[in-house]
NUZAKE-653428 format. One record per residue (C-alpha): residue number from 1; residue in one letter; x, y, z. Coordinates in pm, whole numbers, plus 50000, padded with zeros to 5 digits. Layout:
// residues N
<NUM, "A", <X, Y, Z>>,
...
END
This chain:
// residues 383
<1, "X", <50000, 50000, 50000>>,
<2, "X", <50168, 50324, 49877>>,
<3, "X", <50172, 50630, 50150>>,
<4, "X", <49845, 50838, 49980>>,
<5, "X", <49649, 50519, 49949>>,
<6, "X", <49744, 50473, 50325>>,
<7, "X", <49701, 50844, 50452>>,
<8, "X", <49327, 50870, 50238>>,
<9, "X", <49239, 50513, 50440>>,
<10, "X", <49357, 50624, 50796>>,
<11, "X", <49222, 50985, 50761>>,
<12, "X", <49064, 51101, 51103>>,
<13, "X", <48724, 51196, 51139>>,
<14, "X", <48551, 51433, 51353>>,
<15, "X", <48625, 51497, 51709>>,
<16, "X", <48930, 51272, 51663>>,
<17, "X", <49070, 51570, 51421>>,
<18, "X", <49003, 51829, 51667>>,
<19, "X", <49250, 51630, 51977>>,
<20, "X", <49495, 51552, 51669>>,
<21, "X", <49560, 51942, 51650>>,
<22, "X", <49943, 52030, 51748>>,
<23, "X", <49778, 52241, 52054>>,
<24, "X", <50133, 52325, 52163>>,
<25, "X", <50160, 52498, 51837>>,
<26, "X", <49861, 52685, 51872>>,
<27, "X", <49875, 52820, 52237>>,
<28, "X", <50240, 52958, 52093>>,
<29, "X", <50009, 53135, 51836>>,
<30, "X", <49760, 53303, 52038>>,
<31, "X", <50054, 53399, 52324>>,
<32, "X", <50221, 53575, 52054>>,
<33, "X", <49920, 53735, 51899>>,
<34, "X", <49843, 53812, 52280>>,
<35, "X", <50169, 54022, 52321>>,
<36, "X", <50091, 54171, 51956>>,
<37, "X", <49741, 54309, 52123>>,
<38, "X", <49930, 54449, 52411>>,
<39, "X", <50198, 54628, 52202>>,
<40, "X", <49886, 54775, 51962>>,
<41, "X", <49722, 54914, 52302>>,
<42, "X", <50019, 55059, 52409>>,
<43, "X", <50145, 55236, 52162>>,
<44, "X", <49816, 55369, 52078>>,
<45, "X", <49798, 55534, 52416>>,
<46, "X", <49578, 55295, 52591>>,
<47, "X", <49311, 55239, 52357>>,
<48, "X", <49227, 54948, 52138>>,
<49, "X", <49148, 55194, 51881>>,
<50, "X", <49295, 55216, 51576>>,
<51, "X", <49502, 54904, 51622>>,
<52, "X", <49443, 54660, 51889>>,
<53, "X", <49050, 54605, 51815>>,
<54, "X", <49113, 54532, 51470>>,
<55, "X", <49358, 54285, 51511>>,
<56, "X", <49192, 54096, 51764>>,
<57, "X", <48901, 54053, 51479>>,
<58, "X", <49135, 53985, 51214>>,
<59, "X", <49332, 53686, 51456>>,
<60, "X", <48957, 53586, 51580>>,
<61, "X", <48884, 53496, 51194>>,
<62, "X", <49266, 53369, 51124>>,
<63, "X", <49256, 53128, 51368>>,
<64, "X", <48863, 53013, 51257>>,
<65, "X", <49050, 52983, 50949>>,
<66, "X", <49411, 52789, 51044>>,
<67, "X", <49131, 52532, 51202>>,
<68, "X", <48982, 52494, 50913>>,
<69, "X", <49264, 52430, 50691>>,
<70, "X", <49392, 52193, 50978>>,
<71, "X", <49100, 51977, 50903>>,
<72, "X", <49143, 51943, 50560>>,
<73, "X", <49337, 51646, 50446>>,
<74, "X", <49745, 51731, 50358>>,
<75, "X", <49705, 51555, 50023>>,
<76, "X", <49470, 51804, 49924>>,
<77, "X", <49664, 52136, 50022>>,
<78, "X", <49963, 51936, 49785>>,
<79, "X", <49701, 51919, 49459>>,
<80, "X", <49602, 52255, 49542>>,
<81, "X", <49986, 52361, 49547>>,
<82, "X", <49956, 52479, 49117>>,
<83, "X", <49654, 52662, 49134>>,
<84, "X", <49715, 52854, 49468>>,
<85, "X", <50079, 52936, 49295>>,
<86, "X", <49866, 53054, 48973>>,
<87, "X", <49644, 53262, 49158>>,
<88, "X", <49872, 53426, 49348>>,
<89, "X", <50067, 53528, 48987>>,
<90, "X", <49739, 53638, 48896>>,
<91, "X", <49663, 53869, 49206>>,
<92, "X", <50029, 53999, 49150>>,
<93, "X", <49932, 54098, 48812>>,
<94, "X", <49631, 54219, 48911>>,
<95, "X", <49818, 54448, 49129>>,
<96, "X", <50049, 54615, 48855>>,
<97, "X", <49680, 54680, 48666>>,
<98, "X", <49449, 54810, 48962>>,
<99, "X", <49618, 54776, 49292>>,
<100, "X", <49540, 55061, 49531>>,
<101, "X", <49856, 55291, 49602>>,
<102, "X", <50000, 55349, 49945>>,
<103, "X", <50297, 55504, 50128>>,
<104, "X", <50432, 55569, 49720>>,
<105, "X", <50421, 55154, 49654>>,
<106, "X", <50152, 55002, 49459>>,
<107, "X", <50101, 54675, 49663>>,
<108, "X", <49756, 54615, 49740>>,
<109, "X", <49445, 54503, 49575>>,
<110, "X", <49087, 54701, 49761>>,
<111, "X", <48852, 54422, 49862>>,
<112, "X", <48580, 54681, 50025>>,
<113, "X", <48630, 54511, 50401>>,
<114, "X", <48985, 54471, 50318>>,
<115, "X", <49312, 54556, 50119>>,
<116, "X", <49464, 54243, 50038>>,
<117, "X", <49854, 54228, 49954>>,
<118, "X", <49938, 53937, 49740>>,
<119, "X", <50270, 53944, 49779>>,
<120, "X", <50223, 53794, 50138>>,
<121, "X", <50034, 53554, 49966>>,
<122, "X", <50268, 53468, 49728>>,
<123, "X", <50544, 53362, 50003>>,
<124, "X", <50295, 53068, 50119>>,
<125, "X", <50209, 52943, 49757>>,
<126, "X", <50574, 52960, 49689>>,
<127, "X", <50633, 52712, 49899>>,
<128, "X", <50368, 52486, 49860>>,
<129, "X", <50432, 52456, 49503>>,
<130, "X", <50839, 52395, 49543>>,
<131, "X", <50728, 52139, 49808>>,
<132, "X", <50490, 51926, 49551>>,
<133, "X", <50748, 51966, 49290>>,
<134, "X", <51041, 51823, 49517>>,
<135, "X", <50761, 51528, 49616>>,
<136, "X", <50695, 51450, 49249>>,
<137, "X", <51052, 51509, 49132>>,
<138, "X", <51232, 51174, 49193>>,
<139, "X", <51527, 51201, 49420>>,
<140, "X", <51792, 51105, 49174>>,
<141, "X", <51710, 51418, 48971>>,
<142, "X", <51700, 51661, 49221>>,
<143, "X", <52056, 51840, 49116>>,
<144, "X", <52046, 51785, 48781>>,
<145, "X", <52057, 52154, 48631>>,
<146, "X", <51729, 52128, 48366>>,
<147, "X", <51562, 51995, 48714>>,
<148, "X", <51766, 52273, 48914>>,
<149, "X", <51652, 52553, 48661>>,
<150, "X", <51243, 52493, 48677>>,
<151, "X", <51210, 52577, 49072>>,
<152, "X", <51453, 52886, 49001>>,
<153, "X", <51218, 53012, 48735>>,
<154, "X", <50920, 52944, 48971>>,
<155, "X", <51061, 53146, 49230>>,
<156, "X", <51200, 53422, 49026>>,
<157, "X", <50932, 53540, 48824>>,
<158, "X", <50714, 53620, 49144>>,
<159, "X", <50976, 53766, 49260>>,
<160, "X", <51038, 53995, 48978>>,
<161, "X", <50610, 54154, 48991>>,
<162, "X", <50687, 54170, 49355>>,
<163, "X", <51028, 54409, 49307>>,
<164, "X", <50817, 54641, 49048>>,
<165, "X", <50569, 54746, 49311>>,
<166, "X", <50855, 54821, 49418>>,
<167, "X", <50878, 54581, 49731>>,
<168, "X", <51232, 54523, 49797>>,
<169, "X", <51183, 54291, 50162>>,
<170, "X", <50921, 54119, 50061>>,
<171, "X", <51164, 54000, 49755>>,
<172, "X", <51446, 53921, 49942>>,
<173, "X", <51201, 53648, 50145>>,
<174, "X", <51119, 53534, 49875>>,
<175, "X", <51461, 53451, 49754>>,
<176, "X", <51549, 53332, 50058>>,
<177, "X", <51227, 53092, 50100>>,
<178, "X", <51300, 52936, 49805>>,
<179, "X", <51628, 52889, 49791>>,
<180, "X", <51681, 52749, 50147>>,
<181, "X", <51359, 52507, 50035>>,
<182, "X", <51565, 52387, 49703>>,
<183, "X", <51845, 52300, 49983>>,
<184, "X", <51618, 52151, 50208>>,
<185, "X", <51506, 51920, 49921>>,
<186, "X", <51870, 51841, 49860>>,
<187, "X", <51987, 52058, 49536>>,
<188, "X", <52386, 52018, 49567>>,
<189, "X", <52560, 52299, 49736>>,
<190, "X", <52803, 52399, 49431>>,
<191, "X", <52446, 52556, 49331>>,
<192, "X", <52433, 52772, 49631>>,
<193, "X", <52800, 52881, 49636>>,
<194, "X", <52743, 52974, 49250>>,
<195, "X", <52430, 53218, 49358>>,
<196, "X", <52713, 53293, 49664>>,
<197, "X", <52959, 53435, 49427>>,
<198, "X", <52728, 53573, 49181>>,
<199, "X", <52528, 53782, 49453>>,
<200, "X", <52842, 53905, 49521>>,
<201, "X", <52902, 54030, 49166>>,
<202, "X", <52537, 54182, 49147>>,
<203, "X", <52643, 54385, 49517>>,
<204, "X", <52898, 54490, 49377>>,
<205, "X", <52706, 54625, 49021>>,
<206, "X", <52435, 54769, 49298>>,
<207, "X", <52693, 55031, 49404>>,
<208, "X", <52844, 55086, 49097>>,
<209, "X", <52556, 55148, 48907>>,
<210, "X", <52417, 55442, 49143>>,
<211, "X", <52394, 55765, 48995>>,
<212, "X", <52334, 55591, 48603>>,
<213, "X", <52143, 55559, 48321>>,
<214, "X", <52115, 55176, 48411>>,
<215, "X", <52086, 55245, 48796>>,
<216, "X", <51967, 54895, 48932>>,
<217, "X", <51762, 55017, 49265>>,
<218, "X", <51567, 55299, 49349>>,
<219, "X", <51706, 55647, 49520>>,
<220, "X", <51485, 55586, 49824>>,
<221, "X", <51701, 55197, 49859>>,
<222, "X", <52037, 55320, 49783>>,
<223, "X", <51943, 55589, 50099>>,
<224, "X", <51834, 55275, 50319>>,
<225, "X", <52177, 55115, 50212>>,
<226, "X", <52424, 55462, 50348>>,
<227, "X", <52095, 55453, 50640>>,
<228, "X", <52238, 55088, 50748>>,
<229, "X", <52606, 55173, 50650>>,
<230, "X", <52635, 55467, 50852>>,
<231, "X", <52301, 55641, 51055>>,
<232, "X", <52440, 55950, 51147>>,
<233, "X", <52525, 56097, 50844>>,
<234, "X", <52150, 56187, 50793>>,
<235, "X", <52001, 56161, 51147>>,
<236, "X", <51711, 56388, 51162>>,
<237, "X", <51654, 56258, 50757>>,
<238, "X", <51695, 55889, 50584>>,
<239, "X", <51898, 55778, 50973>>,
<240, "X", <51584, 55916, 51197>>,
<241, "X", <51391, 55583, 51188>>,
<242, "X", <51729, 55374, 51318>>,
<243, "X", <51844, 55639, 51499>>,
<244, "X", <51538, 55667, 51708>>,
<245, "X", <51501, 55269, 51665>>,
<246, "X", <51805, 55249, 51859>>,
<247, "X", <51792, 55507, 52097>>,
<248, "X", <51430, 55289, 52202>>,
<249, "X", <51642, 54977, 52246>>,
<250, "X", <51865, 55105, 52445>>,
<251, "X", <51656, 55297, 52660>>,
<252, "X", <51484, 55007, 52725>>,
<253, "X", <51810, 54821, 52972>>,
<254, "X", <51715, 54450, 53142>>,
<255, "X", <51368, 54503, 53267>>,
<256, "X", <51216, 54828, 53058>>,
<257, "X", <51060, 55153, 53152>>,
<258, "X", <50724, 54961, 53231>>,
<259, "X", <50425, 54883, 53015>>,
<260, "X", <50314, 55200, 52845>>,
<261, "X", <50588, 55420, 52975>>,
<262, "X", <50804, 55410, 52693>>,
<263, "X", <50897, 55811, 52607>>,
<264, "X", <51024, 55703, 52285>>,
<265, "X", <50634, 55569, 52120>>,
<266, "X", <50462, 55779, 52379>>,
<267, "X", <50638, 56085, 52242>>,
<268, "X", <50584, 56015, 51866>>,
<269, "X", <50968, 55985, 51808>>,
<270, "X", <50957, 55619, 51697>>,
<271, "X", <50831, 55586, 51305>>,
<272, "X", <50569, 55340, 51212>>,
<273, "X", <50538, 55209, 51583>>,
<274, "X", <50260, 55032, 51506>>,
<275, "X", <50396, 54811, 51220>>,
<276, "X", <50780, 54777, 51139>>,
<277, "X", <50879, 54906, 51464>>,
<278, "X", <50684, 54759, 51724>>,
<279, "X", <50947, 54538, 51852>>,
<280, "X", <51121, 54857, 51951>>,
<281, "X", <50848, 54985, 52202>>,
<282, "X", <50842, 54564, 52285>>,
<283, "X", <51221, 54604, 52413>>,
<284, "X", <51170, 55003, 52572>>,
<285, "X", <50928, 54919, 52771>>,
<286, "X", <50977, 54539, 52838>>,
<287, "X", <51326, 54541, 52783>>,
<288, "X", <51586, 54287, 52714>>,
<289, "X", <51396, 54036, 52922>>,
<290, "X", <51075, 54087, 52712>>,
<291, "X", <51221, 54085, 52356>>,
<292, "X", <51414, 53749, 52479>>,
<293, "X", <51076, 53632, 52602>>,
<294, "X", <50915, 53718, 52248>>,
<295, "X", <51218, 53530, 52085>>,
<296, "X", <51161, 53225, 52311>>,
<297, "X", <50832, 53203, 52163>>,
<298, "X", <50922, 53248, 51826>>,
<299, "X", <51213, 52990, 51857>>,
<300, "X", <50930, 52688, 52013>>,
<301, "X", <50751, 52769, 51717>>,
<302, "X", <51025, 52692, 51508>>,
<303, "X", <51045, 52376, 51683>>,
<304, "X", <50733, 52223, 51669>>,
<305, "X", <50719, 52279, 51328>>,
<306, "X", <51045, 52139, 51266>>,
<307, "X", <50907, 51877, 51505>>,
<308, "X", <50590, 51768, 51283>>,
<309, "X", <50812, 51788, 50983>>,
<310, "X", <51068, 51525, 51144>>,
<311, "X", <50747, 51309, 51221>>,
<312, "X", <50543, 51290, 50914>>,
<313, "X", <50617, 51041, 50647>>,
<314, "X", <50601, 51218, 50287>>,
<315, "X", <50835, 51449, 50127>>,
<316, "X", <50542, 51727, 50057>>,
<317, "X", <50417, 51725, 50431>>,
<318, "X", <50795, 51767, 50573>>,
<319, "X", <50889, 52037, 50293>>,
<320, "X", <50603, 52250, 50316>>,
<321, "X", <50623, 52216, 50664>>,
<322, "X", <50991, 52299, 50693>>,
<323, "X", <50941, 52594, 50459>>,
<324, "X", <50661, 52761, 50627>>,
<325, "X", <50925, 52729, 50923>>,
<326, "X", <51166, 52881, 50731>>,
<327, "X", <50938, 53166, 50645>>,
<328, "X", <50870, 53241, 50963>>,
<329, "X", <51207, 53238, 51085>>,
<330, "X", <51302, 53506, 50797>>,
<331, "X", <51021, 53707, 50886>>,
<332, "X", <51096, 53751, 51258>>,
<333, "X", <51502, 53757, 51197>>,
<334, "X", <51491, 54038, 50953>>,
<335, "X", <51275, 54228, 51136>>,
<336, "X", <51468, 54204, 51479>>,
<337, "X", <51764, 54326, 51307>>,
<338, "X", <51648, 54577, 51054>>,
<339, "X", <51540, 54749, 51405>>,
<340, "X", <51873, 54700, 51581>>,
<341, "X", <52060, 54839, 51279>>,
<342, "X", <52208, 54479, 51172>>,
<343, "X", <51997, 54486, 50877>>,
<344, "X", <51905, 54785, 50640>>,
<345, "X", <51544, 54911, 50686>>,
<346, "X", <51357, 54664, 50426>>,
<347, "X", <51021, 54730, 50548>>,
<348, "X", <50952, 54361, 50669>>,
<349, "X", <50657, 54339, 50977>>,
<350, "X", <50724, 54159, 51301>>,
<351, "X", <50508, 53809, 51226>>,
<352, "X", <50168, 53821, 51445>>,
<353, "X", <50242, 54126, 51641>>,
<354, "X", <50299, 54415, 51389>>,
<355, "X", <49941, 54549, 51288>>,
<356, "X", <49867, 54429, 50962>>,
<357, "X", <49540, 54248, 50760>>,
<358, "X", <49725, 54057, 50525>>,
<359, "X", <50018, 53903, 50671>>,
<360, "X", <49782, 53778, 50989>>,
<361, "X", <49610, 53632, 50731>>,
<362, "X", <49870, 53450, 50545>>,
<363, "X", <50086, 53291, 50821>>,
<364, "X", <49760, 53153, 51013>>,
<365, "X", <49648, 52970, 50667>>,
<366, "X", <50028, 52862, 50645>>,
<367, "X", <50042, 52731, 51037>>,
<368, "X", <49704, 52614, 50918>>,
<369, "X", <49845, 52352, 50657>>,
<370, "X", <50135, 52272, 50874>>,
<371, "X", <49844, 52179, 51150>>,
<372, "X", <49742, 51973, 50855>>,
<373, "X", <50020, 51795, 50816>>,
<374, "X", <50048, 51710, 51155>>,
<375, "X", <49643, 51597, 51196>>,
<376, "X", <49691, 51393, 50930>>,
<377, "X", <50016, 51225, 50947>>,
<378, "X", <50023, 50823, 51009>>,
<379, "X", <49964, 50726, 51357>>,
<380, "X", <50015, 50310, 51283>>,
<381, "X", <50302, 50122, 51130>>,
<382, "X", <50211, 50134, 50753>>,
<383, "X", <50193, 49755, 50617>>,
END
C-alpha cells in the first residue's frame, strides 16, 4: 500500500481531528498574537482603537480559518499547490493593473472590508508549490541543472512583479524561502555557492551602478543602504527611523521603563510604531527580558514545526512544513535586526504582532496547513 492510498484510508474523522491538533503549536500562536494586542494598546495610548480592536478581529477569523485548513486532508493542500501558485501570479498581476497605492508603493488590491497584499500571499504558495514539485521530482534528479533551473524560474518570476511594486523585503524572502527550500530538498551545494559568488558580483554592480542611466535600485534603497552603513550621516533625515530605533532599544536596559511608559512611542519619536517598529516599544518598555521572552516564543515555534516535519512520512508534508518554518524564521530575523541596525530598513513586519490584515492572514492559513500535516500524518506502522 503506497503512502496516499494509506494516509486517504487512515484519515481522522471528527472529534478525533480536533484532539489531533498540534495544541502546543497553537497556544504559541495566540501567546504571541496576545503580546501583539498588548503592544497595539500601548502604543496607541491605551486604547484598542485604531490598532488593537482590529487585530483581535482579524486573529479571531485567522485562527477560525488555520482550524479549518487543519481539518482538511494534507494531500489536498499538495494538489492545490499549482493553482494557489497561479492565483497568486494572477493577484500579482492584478496588482500592477488596479492595485490601490500606498505610502508611494503600489502593493495592494481594495477588497471593500479589506486591502489584500498578494505578495504575502505569494510567500505561502511559493512554497507549497516547490514542496509538491520536490515530492513529484524523483530524488535522483533533484541536482540535475534542467531539474535545478524549473524551481529557480518558479521562484523568480514572482519575485520579479513583487520588486516592480517596488517591494524590495518582501523579495528578498522570497529569495530566501525558496532557495533554502531547494536545499532543504537536497539541490547540491556547488548551486548555492554559485548564487554565493554571483550575489556578490550583482552587490557589487548595485553600488556601481548608482547615479546611472542603468541604475539597478531605486534612490529611496540606495538611501536605506548609506541609512544601514552609517546612521548618522543623515540623522534627523533617511537615519531618523534607526536612529530613534536604537535610541528605544537602548533605553529600554534588562527590565524596561514599564508597560506603556516608553517616552520614545509615547512621544511620537519612533516611526511606524505600530507596524515595522513595534518590537522597539516591545524592548523600551519590556526590555531585554521581554524581547528574549518574544524570541523564546518564536524559537518553540520553530520547533514544533520542525518537530511535525521530522514526524510525518512524505516528502510534501515535511517540505512544506519545513518551509513555512523557514518563512517564519526570515520574517521575525529580519525584522529584529532591521530594528537593531544589523539589517538595512527593508520594510519587513514583526510576524503576528505588527498590525497588519494581510500578513495575519497568510501565516495563520500557512500554520494552518502545517496543522494539517500534523492531523493527518500516520499514527500506525504502515503495512
Amino acid at each position: 500500500m503506497s503512502y496516499l492510498e494509506y494516509n486517504v484510508k487512515h484519515t481522522p474523522t471528527g472529534i478525533r481531528k480536533i484532539l489531533y491538533l498540534n495544541w502546543p503549536l497553537t497556544l504559541l500562536l495566540i501567546s504571541v498574537a496576545g503580546v501583539g494586542f498588548l503592544m497595539l494598546y500601548s502604543v496607541a495610548g491605551g486604547s484598542f482603537t485604531p490598532w488593537a480592536e482590529p487585530q483581535m478581529k482579524r486573529f479571531v477569523m485567522g485562527l477560525t480559518v488555520m482550524l479549518i485548513v487543519a481539518m482538511v486532508p494534507i494531500w489536498f493542500w499538495r494538489n492545490m499547490a499549482v493553482v494557489a501558485y497561479a492565483l497568486s501570479i494572477v493577484l500579482l498581476i492584478a496588482v500592477e493593473l488596479v492595485g490601490t497605492v500606498g505610502m508611494g508603493a503600489q502593493r495592494w488590491i481594495d477588497l471593500g472590508f479589506m486591502r489584500l497584499q498578494p505578495s504575502e500571499l505569494t510567500k505561502i504558495t511559493l512554497v507549497m508549490l516547490l514542496a509538491a514539485y520536490y515530492d513529484w521530482l524523483p530524488a535522483n534528479k533533484t541536482s540535475r541543472p534542467i531539474w535545478v533551473l524549473i524551481p529557480v524560474v518558479m521562484i523568480l518570476f514572482p519575485t520579479f512583479l513583487v520588486l516592480r511594486q517596488p517591494d524590495l523585503g518582501t523579495s528578498i524572502l522570497l529569495l530566501a524561502a525558496g532557495g533554502g527550500l531547494m536545499f532543504l530538498a537536497g539541490v547540491h551545494w556547488a548551486y548555492f555557492a554559485a548564487v554565493i559568488a554571483a550575489g556578490v558580483g550583482l552587490v557589487t554592480a548595485v553600488f556601481k551602478s548608482r547615479g546611472t542611466d542603468w541604475q539597478l535600485l531605486k534612490d529611496y534603497q540606495y538611501r536605506r543602504i548609506d541609512t544601514f552603513l552609517d546612521p548618522s550621516t543623515d540623522p534627523l533625515g533617511a537615519g531618523y527611523h534607526i536612529t530613534q530605533s536604537k535610541i528605544a532599544l537602548g533605553s529600554g536596559g534588562w527590565t524596561g521603563r514599564g508597560f506603556m511608559q516608553g517616552t520614545q512611542s509615547r512621544l511620537n519619536f519612533l516611526p511606524e510604531k505600530h507596524t515595522d517598529f513595534i518590537f522597539t516599544t516591545l524592548a523600551e518598555e519590556f526590555g531585554f527580558l521581554g524581547g528574549f521572552s518574544l524570541l523564546g516564543l518564536y524559537t518553540l515555534i520553530i520547533v514544533f514545526c520542525t518537530a511535525t516535519a521530522l514526524a510525518t512520512r512524505d516528502r510534501f508534508s515535511s517540505l512544506v512544513t519545513l518551509g513555512i518554518a523557514l518563512n517564519f524564521f526570515l520574517f521575525f530575523a529580519v525584522n529584529m535586526s532591521m530594528v537593531m541596525g544589523l539589517a538595512p530598513v527593508v520594510g519587513v513586519p514583526l510576524p503576528m504582532v505588527s498590525y497588519g490584515g494581510s500578513a495575519m492572514l497568510v501565516l495563520m492559513v500557512a500554520f494552518g496547513i502545517v496543522q494539517s500535516a500534523h492531523v493527518h500524518r500516520p499514527r500506525a506502522p504502515v503495512t
